[in-house]
C-alpha positions in Angstrom: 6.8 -4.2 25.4 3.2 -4.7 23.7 0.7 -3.2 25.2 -3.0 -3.2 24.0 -5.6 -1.2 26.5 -8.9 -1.6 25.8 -11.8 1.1 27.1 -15.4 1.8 26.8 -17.1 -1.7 27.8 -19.8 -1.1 30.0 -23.6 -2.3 30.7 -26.3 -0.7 27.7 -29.7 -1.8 27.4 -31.2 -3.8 24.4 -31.2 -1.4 21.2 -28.6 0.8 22.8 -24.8 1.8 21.3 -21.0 1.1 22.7 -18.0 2.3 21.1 -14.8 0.2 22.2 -11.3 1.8 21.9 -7.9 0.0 21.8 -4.7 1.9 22.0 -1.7 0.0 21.1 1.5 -0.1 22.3 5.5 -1.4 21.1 4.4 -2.1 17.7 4.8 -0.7 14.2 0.4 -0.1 14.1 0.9 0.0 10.7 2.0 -3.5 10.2 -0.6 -5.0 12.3 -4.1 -6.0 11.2 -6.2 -4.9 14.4 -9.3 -7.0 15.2 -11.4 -7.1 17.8 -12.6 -10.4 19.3 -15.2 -11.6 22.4 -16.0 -14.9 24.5 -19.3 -15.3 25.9 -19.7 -17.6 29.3 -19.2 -21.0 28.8 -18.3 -20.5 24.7 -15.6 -20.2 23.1 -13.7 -16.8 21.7 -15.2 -15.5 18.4 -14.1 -13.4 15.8 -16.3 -10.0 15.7 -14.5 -7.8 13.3 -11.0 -6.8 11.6 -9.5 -3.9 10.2 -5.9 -3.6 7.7 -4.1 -0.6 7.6 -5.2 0.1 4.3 -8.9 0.3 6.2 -9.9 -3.2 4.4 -12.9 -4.8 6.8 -14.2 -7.5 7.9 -16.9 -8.8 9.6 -19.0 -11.5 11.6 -22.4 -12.1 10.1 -24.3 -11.9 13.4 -22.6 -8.4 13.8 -22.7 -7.0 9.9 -24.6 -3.9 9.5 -24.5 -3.2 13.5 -21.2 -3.1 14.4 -18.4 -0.7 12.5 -14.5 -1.3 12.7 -12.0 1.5 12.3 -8.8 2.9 12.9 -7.1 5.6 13.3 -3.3 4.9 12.3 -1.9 8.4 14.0 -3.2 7.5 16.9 -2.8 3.6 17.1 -6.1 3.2 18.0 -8.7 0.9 16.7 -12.3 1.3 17.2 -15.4 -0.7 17.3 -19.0 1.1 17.2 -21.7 -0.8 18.3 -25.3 0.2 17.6 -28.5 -1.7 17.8 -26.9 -4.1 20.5 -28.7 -7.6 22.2 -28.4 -9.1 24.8 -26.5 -11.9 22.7 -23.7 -9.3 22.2 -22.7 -9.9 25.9 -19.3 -10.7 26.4 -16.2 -9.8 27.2 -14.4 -8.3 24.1 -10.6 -8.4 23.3 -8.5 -6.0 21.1 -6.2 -8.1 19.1 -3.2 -7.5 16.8 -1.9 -9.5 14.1 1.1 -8.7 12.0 0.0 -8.8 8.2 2.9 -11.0 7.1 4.1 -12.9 10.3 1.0 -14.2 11.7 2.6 -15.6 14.6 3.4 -12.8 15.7 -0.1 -11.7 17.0 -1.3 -9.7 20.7 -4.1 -9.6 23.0 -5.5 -7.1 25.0 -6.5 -7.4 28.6 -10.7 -7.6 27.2 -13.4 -5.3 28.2 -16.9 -6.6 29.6 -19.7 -5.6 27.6 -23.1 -6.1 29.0 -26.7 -5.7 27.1 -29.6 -6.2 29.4 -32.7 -4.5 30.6 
């Protein structure tokens, strides 16, 4: 059974720093690009960032240079540091995972609520 478990969402203030983790679960990690996604109220789910296995990144532009992507393959964990965040970073954020060569063969974690406000 997949499993991915996300942690660390929460409520910052403007200018302020999350990490997200996601441990995964009933896969080969090593197979899977790992991404992390989020859906804001009322819109509709938007790539934020992905990672390969090979540490190969990518990102959104509204979130380049604030937000970092890892992973830590020994752990199957993927991580997502967010620094300088807005109040347009509000949403609830999912860990996803895509295998590299079957793309239909692709998870979702539970999401995390992640909050910026004053």
């Amino acid at each position: 059974q997949v499993q991915l478990v996300e942690s660390g969402g929460g409520l910052v203030q403007p200018g302020g720093s999350l990490r997200l983790s996601c441990a995964a679960s009933g896969i080969i990690f090593n197979d899977y690009v790992m991404g992390w996604y989020r859906q804001a109220p009322g819109k509709q789910r938007e790539l934020v960032a992905t990672v390969t296995s090979s540490r190969n990144t990518n990102y959104s532009d509204s979130v380049k240079g604030r937000f970092t992507i890892s992973r830590d393959n020994t752990k199957n964990t993927v991580f997502l540091q967010m620094n300088s965040l807005k109040p347009e970073d509000t949403a609830v954020y999912f860990c996803n995972a895509r295998h590299a060569f079957m793309v239909s063969r692709a998870y979702w974690g539970q999401g995390t609520q992640v909050t910026v406000s004053s």
